[in-house]
C-alpha positions as CSV (number, residue, x, y, z in Angstrom):
1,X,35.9,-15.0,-24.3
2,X,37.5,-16.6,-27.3
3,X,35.4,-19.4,-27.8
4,X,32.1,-17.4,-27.7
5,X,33.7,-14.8,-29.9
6,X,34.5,-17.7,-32.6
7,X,31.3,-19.4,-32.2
8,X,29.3,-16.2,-33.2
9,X,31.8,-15.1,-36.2
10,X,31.1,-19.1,-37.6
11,X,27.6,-18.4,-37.7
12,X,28.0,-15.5,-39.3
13,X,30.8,-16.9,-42.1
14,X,30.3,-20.3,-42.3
15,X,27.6,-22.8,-43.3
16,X,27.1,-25.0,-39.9
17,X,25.8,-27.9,-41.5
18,X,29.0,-28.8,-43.0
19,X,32.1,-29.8,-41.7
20,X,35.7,-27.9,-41.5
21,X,36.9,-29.7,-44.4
22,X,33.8,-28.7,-46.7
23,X,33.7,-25.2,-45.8
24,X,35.4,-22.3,-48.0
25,X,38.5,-21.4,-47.4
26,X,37.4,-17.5,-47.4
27,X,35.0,-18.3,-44.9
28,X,37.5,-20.0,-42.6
29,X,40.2,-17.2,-43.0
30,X,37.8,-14.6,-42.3
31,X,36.5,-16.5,-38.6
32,X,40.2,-16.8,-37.7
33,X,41.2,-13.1,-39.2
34,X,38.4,-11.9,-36.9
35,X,39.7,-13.9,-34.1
36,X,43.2,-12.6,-34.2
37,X,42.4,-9.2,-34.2
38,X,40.3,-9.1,-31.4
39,X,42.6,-11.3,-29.5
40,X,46.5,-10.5,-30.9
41,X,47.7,-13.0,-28.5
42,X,47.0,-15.9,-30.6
43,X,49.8,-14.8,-32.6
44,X,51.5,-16.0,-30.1
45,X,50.9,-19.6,-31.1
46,X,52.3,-21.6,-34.2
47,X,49.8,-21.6,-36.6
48,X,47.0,-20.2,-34.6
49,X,45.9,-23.2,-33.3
50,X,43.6,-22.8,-30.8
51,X,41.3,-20.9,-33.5
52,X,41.4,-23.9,-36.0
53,X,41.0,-26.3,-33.1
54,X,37.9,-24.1,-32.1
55,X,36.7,-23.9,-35.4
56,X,36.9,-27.9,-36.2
57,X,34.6,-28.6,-32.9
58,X,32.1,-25.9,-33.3
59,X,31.8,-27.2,-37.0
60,X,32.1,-30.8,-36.1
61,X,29.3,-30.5,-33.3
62,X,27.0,-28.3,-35.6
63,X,27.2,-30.1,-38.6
64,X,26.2,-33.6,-36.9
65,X,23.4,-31.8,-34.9
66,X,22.1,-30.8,-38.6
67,X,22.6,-34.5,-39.6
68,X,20.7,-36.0,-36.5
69,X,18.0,-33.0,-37.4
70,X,17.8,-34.3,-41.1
71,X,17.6,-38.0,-40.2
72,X,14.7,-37.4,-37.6
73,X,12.5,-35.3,-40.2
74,X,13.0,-38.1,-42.6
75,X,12.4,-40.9,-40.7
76,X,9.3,-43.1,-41.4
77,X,7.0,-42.4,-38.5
């Protein structure tokens, strides 16, 4: 499945605890590189969309999980 297949390959190229916007763009280009060659059809779609749209969850959802990990450890008790 695509999503799955994207989740595992931004583990493996990106840093989760920051956003789409701070990541590099080597490390986003090799996710959706990955992506389209194991499923060609996204070719199909202008831009490759659904990768990027993929990509900006996972990150979005990862990185606020970190956040909400960060703020709890440093809370006063």
């Amino acid at each position: 499945m695509l999503r799955d297949f994207v989740h595992r390959s931004i583990d493996s190229h990106c840093d989760t605890s920051k956003s789409k916007s701070s990541q590099k763009l080597a490390a986003l280009n090799s996710v959706e590189t990955e992506a389209v060659v194991q499923f060609p059809e996204l070719n199909d779609y202008m831009g490759r969309w659904p990768v990027g749209d993929l990509i900006q969850m996972q990150l979005k959802n990862l990185s606020a999980k970190e956040r909400q990990r960060h703020a709890k450890k440093n809370s006063p008790k």
